[in-house]
N, C-alpha and C positions, 0 to 999 in steps of 0.2 A: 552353288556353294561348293568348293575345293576345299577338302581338310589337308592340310600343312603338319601340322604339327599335336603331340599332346602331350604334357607331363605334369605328372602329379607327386607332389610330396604329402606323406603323413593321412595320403586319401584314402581311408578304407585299412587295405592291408598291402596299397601302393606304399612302401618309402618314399620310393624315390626312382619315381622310372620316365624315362622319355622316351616317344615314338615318334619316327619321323615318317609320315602318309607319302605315299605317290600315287602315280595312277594307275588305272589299270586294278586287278584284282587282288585284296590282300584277305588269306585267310588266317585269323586267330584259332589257333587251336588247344585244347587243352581239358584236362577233365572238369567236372561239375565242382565249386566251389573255388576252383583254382585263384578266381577272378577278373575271368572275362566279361563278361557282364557288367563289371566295376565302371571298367573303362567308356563304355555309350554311356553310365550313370553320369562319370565325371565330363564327359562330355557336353551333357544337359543340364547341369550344373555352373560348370563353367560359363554357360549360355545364359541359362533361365534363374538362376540363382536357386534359392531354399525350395522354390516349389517341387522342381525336379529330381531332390535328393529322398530319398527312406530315410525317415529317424529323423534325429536332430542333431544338434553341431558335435554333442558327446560321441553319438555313435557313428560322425563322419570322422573323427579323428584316429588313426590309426592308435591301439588298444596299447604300443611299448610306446608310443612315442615319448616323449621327455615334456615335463610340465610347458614349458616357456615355447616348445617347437612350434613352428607355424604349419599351419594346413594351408595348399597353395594346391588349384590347378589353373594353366596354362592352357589354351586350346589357339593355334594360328591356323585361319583360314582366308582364304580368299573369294570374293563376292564382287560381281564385274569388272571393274578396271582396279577396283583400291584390294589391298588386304589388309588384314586387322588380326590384335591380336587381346587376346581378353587374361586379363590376368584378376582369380576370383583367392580369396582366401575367407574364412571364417570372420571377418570383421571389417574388410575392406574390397572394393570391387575397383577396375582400372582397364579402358577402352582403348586401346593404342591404333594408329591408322595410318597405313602407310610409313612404318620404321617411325612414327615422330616418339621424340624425346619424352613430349608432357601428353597426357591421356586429351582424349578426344571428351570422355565421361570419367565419372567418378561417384563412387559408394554403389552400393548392390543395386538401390532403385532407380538409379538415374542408369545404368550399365542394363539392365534388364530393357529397361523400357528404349535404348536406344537399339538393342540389338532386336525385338521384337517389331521397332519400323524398319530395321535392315535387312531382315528377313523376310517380312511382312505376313507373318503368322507367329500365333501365340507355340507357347508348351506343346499341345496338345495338337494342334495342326502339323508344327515341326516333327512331330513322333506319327504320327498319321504319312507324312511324307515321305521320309529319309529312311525310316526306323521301321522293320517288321520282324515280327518273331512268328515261332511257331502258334502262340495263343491267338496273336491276332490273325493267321490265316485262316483258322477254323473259326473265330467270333461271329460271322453271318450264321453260320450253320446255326448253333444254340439260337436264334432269333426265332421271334415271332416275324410273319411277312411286316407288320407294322413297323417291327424295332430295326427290321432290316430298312425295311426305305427311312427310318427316322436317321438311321444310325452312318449311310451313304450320304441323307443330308446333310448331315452334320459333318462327319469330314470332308465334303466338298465345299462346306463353307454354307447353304440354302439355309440354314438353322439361322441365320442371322436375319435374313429376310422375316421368321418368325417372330423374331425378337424387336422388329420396325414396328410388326404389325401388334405385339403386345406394346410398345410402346405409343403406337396409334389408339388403340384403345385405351390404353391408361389415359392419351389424351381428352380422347372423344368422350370420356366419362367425367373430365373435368369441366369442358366445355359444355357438355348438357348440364351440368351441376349450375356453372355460373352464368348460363342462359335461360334455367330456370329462375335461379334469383335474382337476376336480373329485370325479369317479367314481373317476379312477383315484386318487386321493390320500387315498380315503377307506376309512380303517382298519375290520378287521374287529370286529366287534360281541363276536362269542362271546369271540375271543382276548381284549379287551379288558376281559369279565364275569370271564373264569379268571383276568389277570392281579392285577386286582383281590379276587378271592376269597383267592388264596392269599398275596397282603401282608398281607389281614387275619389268616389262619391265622399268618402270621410274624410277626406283630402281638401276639396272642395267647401266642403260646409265648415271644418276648420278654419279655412283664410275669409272666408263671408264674414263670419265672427269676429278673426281678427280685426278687419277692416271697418264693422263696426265697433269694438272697442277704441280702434286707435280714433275714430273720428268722436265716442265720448269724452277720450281723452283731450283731443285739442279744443271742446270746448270748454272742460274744466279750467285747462290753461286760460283762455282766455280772459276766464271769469279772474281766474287768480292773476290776470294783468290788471284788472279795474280794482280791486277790493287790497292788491298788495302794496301799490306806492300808499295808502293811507294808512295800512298797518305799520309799514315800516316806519314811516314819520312820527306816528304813537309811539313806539318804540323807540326810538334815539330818545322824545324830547322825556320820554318817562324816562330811560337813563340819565340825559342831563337834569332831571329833578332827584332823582337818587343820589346822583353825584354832590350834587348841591345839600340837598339837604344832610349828608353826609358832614359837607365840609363847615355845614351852620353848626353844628353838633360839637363838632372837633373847635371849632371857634368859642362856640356859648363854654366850653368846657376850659379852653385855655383862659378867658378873662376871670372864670372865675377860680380857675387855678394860680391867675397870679394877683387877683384880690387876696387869697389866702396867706402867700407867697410875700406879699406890700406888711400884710399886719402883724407876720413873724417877726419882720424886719425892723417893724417898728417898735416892737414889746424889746427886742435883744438891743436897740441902739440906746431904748431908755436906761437900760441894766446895766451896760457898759459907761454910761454917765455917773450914773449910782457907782457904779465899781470903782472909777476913777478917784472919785472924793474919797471911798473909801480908805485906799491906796496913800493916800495923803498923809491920813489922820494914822497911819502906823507906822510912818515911817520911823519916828522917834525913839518907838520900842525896839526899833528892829536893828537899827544902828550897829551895838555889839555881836551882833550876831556870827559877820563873819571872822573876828579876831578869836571867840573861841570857838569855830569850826575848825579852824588851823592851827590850834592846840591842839584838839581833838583828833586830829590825823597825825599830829607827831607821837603822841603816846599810843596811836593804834600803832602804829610802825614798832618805835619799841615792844611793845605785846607781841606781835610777831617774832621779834627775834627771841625773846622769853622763851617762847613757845618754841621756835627752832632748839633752843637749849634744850630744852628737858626732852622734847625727841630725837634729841644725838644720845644723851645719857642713856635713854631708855634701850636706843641701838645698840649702845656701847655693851649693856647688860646683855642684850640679847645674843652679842656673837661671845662674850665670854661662857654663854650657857651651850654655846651651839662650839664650843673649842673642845669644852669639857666633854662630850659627847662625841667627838671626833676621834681625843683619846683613846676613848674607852673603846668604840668601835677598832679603832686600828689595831689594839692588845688585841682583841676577838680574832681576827682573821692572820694572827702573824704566824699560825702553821700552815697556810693558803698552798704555799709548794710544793710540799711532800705530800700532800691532799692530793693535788691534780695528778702526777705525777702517777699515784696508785691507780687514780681512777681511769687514765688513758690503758695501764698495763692490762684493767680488767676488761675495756672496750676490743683491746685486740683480740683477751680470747675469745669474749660471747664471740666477736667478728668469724673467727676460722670455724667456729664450733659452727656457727649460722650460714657458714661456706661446705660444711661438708654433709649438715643437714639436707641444703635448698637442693645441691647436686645430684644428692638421692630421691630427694622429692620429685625433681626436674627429669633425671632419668626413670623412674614410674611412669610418672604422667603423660613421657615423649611415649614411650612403648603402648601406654592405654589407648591415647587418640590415635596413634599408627595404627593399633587393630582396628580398634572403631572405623577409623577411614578407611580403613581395607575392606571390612564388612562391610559399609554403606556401601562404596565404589561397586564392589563383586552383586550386591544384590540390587545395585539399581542396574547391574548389565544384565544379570540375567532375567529383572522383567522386562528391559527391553526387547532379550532376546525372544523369551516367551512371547510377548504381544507381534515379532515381525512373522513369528514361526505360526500363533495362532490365525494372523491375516491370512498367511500365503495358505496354511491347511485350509482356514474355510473357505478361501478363493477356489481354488483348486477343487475342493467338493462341492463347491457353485458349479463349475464349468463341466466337470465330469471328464469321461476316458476321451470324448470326442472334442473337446474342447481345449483352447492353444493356451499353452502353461505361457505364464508373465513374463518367468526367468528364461527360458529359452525359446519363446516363442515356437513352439513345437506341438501339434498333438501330440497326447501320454498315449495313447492308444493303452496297448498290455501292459504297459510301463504305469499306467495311474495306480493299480493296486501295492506295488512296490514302493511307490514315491509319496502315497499314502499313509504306510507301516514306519517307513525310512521318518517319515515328520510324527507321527506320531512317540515312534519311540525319541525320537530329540525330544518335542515337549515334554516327554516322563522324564528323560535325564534331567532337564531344564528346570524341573519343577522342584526334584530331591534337590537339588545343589541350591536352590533358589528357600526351598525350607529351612535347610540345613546353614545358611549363613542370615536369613529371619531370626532363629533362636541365638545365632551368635550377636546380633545385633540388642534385641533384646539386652542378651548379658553383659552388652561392653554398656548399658545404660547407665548403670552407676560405677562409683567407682569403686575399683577393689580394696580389700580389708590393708593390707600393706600400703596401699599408694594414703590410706585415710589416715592411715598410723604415723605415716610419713606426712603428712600434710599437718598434723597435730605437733609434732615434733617441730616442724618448723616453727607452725605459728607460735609454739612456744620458744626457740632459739631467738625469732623475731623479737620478742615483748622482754625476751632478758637482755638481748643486745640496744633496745632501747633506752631500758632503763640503765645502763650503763654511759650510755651516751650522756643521759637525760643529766647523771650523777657530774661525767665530765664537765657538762654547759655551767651546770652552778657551782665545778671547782673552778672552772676557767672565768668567773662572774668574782671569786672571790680572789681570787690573783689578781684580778686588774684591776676589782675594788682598792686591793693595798696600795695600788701605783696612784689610787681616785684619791687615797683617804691624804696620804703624803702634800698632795699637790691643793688640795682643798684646806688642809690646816695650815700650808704659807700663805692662802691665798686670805684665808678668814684673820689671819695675826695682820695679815699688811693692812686688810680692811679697817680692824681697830685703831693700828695705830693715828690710820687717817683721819678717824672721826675723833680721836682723840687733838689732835691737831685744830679741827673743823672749831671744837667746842669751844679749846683754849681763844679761839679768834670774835668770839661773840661775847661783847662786854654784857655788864648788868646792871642796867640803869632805867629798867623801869618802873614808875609812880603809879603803884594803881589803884590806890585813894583818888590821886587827882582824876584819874581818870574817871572815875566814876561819879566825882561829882560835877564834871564837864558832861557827860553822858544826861546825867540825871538835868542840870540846867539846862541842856538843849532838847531835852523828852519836854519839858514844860514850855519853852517856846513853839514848839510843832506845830500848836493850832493855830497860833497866830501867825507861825510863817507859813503855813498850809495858806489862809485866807488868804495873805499879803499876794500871791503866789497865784492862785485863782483869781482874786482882783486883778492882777497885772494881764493876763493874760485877755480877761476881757475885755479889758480897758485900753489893749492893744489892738483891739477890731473894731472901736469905736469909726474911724476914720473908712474902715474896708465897708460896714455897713453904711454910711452915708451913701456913699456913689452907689449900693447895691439897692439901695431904698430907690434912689432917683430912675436906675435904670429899670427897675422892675415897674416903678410908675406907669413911664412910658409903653412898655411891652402890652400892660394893660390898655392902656388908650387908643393903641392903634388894630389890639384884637376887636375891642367894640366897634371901632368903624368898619371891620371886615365881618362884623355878624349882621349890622346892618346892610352890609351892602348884599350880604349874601339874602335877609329876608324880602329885600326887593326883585331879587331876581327871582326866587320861586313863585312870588306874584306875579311876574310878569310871562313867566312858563302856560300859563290856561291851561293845566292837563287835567282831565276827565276821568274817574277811573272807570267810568259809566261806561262813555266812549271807545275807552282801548278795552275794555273786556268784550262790548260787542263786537269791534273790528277783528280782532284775536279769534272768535267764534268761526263769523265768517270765514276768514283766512283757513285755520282748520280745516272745515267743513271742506272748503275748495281743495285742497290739499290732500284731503283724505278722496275725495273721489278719484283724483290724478293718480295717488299711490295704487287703488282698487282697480281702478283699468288699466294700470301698466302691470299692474301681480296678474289679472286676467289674462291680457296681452301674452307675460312668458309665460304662463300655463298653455294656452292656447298653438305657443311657438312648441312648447315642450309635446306639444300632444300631434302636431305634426312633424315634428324629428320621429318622431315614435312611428306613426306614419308610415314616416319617407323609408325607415329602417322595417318595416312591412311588408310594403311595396318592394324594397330592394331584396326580401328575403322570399318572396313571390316571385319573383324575374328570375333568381337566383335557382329555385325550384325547377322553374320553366327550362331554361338554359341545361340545368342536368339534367331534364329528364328529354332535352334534346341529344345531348352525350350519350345517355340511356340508350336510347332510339339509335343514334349513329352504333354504339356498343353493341346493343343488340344484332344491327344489322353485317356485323363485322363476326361475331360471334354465329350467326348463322351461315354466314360465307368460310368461315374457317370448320365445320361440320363438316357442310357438303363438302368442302377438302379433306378432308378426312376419309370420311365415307369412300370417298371418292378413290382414292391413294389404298386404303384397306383393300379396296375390292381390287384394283389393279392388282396387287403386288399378291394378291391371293392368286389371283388367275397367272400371275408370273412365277407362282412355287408351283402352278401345277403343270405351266410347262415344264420351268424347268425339271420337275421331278416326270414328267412325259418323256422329256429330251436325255435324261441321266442313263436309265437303263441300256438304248440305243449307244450311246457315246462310250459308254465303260464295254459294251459288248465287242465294239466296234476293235476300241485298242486293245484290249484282251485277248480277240479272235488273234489278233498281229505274233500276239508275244506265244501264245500256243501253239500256233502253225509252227514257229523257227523252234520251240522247243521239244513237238512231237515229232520234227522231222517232215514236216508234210501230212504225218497220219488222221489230224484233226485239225479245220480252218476253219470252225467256225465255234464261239461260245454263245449264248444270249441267258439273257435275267429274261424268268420269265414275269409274270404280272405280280408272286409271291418273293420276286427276286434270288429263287432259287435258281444257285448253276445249273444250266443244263447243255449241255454237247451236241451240235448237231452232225449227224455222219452220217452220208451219204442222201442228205435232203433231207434225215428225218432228226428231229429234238428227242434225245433220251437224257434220264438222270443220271447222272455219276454213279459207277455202283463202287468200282475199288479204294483200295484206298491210297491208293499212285494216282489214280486219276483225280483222287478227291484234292491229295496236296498239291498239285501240277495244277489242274484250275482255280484252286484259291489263289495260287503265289502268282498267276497270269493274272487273276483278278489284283490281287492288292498290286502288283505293278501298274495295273491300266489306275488304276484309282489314283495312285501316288505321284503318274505324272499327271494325269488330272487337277490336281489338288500344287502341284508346283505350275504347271500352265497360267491354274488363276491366280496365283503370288506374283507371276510377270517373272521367274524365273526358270531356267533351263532344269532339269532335275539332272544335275552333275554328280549327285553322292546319294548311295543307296547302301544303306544295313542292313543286311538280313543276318538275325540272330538264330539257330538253331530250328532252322524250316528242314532239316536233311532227314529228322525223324522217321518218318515213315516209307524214305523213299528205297528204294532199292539201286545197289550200287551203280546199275546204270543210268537209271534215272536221276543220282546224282551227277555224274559225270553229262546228261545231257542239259541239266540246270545250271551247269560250270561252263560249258560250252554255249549256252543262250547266253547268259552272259557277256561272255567273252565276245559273240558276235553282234550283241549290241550293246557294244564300246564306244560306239557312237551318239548313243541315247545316254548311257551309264559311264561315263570315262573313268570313274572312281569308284570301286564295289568294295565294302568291308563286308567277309564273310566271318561268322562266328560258328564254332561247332566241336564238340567234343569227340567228334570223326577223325581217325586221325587220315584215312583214305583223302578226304577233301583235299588235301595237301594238292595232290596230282590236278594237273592242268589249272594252275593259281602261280600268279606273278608271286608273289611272295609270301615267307608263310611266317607268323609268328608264335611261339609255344608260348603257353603259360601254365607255369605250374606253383603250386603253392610251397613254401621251405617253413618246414616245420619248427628247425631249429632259431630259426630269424622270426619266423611269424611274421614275412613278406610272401607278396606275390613276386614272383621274378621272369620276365619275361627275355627269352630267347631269341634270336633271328636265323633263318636261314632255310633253303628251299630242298623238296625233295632229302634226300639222304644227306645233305650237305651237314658239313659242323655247324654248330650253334654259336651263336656269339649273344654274347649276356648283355641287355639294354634295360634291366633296373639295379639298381644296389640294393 
């Protein structure tokens, strides 16, 4: 990995700085807090996202930046043949590769997890690699011998081998789990052969059974072919005798239906002979009769018209009493105009009066529900705010100081006790304002004394302007009465005149002596034109009952030859009731046995389905507990894999942790020799994996503490290429942060100088250090210092005593 490039806006107390990397050695220099340190942060940020930052996104933002500003850093490097450039901000991430336009990745997890395959180490190996400071050169020291060989496994990556084998084991403990239940869940063999043997033996005696019912049955049948053509024959001919005798019944009934029928006929033919003579002998009376009927209808006519007279006259009174009162009503309503006229002037005022009432009303009542809705509105927000603010508080005292807040996914760390008090005190303020508009609620409940004063006032302006109205509708009734009453007395005078006219036209010429004594002469003939009148009509069917006499004769005559013919036939029927109730018997009997072997029959079917679904659930048994058996067998070959794989890879940690000591000694001795000059070639771990020095043949401890910083930084250098060797890359970029602490000025000048002579190993060195000596023998140097008045870092360039030239804003 080659670093290109780095800039960051709004990072920390970066504004706004860009650095551009070469090769060769560059030291950062500058005092304690200035913000060197920042810079590897934003680095690993840029890379790894949120993991690799302190704080959370608040306290990545630089402290003046401007609400809306963006947080952005920039990191371009180069990784084999491609380069890339990663572009990370507070809410969005972006992969560039090779100058292209549109991102390779995109958002923080997808950008994280693609640079973590391009590196191929996480966070924590990447800092193990590239990245050493003064803490971590002395970190073995503080060790126990165990934490030491755990803690060399671990950044060479062997911890992961632990992590196969914890995962072997997590297996191996499932696999004994589901090979024990597997055992115990699997049924026995034998039982399973016997239960099977003896469904098939019930199998068997089932269809024996069968086979004899079916063979009762087809004797039954047999019997019911001899015993059923002679039922049946009983059967039809006892229907043709029901039939029969049916129709003798229906016969015997009609002849003597129309004997009855014959001697109605004969009694009403005699009557109507009687009635004829009758008819005869009145004629002579009856003569006049009809000369004074048509008298009698002339003088009804005139009575009529009589009668039409006297109810013209009577009309004629009535519309002179109905003129008279027309009058007199029309004098009543003749001030109708100057009525109405008042009564519209008094509608106008109720009207304005009830206009300037409702307006006052209206504007109360706007102002009451305004508050009221402003109270409601303000107190349903602040319990929602309450309920979001009491979630997040008890959330947060769920999770505690070590636990990632919701809102900015962040451990609180020192931060939970403040962010605690900060919510607590919101719910106090939330809770007064949230009381404090409760009672206002409450009070806008009814309405106020003035809006009630005013709402009385209307209803009263209302009920007067009604009755004004009410007063106008019955002057406006009597005005157009007067134009009714006008048009109603020309109409009632032309009426008269007409029936006056009607009346003159109906003469008076009627008798009603005579009529009365033509009345009275034809009431006394009545009985006898009654008779006359009844005779004739009888004596008009004399001729219709003859032919009904003869024909109903006949109908008779030919019903009796059809009851005879039908009592011969039922004689000639022979049917037995003796006979067909025994044949009937038998039939049954045979029938019932056929139905009792074929109900045995499906039972018998039924009971081997049930059976066969036995038998099928036996096999079925069998067959799994063959699967069982192959399962089992497969579950005990995957153990011994297991087993097998655990113990390997156990023996492969303990070479490689055999092999580890030897190999870091090996390249460690390399980088000590060029860094003491010659004066020391060889380092080794001993079995506690403490440094030890060997000089002159012999292993001593480190006692100084030059010699303590010099063999740790040769140590974490042999590690670091170690540790890039197994990633499959070159280790082209190395940081060291503030290792110069304890050494003595030529001892740093001979650490700048290793360095520098393996350019070859290292082509790209960032040094960091608040020395300002370090400067000498460094490609280039960069200051950083902190500006109080800006509250930036601002970073410098330039080498040796040279001028400065300023690369942040």
């Amino acid at each position: 990995m080659h670093l290109h490039r780095l800039k960051l806006i709004n990072f920390r107390q970066h504004a706004n700085t860009e650095i551009v990397f070469g090769s060769g050695i560059t030291a950062i220099i500058g005092p304690n807090g200035s913000g060197k340190t920042t810079l590897l942060e934003a680095i690993a940020w840029g890379l790894y996202g949120a993991q690799a930052a302190r704080g959370n996104r608040d306290s990545i933002r630089w402290n003046r930046a401007p609400v809306r500003a963006p947080v952005k850093v920039e990191v371009d490097f180069a990784l084999g043949a491609h380069e890339y450039r990663i572009s990370r901000g507070l809410y969005q991430a972006e992969l560039f590769i090779d100058r292209a336009r549109t991102p390779a990745a995109n958002g923080h997890q997808e950008v994280t997890l693609r640079v973590t395959r391009l590196l191929g180490m996480n966070l924590e190996e990447f800092f193990n690699t590239y990245f050493t400071g003064q803490k971590e050169l002395a970190v073995m020291a503080a060790l126990t011998p165990a934490e030491r060989a755990k803690f060399l496994s671990r950044i060479l990556g062997y911890e992961r081998l632990k992590q196969v084998q914890d995962r072997l084991g997590s297996d191996r403990s499932l696999l004994r789990g589901e090979l024990a239940a597997t055992e115990k869940s699997l049924p026995d063999e034998t039982s399973l052969k016997r239960e099977l043997a003896e469904a098939l033996d019930n199998v068997q005696l089932a269809r024996q059974r069968r086979e004899e019912l079916r063979r009762l049955n087809e004797v039954a049948r047999k019997e019911l072919e001899n015993v059923g053509p002679e039922w049946s024959r009983l059967v039809e001919v006892r229907e043709k005798l029901l039939a029969s005798e049916s129709d003798l019944k229906v016969g015997q009934q009609i002849v003597e239906d129309g004997r009855r029928e014959f001697m109605r006929l004969d009694r009403e033919l005699a009557e109507a002979i009687r009635a004829r003579d009758e008819l005869n002998s009145l004629e002579e009376v009856l003569g006049s009769v009809p000369e004074l009927q048509r008298e009698v209808e002339a003088l009804e006519s005139e009575s009529q018209r009589a009668g039409r007279r006297r109810t013209l006259a009577g009309t004629i009174e009535e519309v002179n009493t109905q003129l008279q009162r027309l009058e007199e009503r029309r004098e009543a309503v003749s001030g109708a105009t100057e009525a109405l006229e008042k009564a519209r002037k008094m509608v106008r005022v109720a009207d304005h009066t009830l206009a300037e009432v409702q307006q006052r009303e209206q504007q109360l009542r706007t102002t009451w529900v305004r508050d009221r809705q402003d109270a409601d509105t303000k107190l349903a927000a602040f319990r929602d705010q309450y309920g979001e603010l009491a979630k997040h508080r008890k959330k947060l005292g769920e999770l505690g100081p070590d636990g990632v807040c919701p809102t900015c996914s962040r451990v609180l760390g020192k931060e939970f006790d403040r962010v605690i008090e900060s919510l607590d005190g919101q719910l106090e303020e939330v809770e007064s304002s949230g009381r404090f508009f409760k009672q206002r609620v409450d009070q806008l409940v009814r309405e106020s004394d003035e809006l009630v004063q005013a709402s009385e006032l209307k209803n009263r302006a209302l009920a007067s302007a009604e009755s004004a109205r009410q007063d106008v509708v019955a002057r406006e009734a009597q005005f157009r009465e007067v134009k009714q009453l006008a048009g109603e007395l020309k109409r009632q005078r032309n009426h008269r005149k007409e029936l006056e006219i009607r009346l003159t036209a109906l003469p008076d010429k009627y008798d009603a002596k005579r009529h009365d004594e033509l009345r009275k002469r034809l009431r006394e003939l009545e009985p006898v034109i009654e008779r006359a009148t009844r005779f004739r009509v009888i004596a008009e069917q004399a001729n219709k009952l003859i032919a009904e006499t003869a024909r109903v004769k006949q109908e008779v005559s030919e019903s009796e030859e059809r009851v005879d013919q039908l009592s011969e036939q039922i004689k000639s029927l022979d049917f037995s009731q003796e006979r067909f109730d025994k044949s009937r018997a038998a039939c049954e009997e045979v029938q019932a046995k056929i139905q009792d072997s074929e109900l045995k029959i499906a039972t018998v079917d039924g009971d081997l389905r049930a059976l066969q679904v036995g038998i099928d659930g036996v096999r079925q048994k069998i067959q799994e507990r063959t699967k069982q058996e192959a399962r089992l067998s497969i579950l005990k070959g995957d153990l011994r894999t297991n087993e097998v794989l655990d113990s390997a890879i156990s023996d492969l940690r303990t070479e490689l942790n055999a092999r580890m000591r030897p190999e870091i000694s090996e390249i460690a001795s390399g980088f000590l020799a060029e860094l003491t000059d010659g004066r020391y070639h060889e380092l080794e771990l001993d079995e506690s994996y403490r440094i030890r020095i060997v000089e002159d043949g012999i292993s001593k401890a480190v006692i100084s503490g030059g010699e303590e910083d010099i063999s740790n930084l040769v140590l974490r250098l042999a590690i670091s290429q170690m540790v890039a060797e197994r990633a499959g890359h070159p280790l082209s970029l190395l940081v060291l942060d503030e290792i110069f602490g304890s050494l003595d000025e030529s001892k740093r000048e001979s650490v700048v100088n290793l360095l520098r002579r393996l350019g070859d190993r290292f082509p790209q060195v960032v040094l960091i250090s608040h020395i300002e000596s370090v400067r000498e023998g460094v490609d280039r140097v960069l200051r950083v210092r902190f500006d109080e008045s800006t509250g930036t870092s601002v970073i410098t360039e330039g080498t040796g005593t040279d001028g400065n030239k300023d690369l942040a804003a």
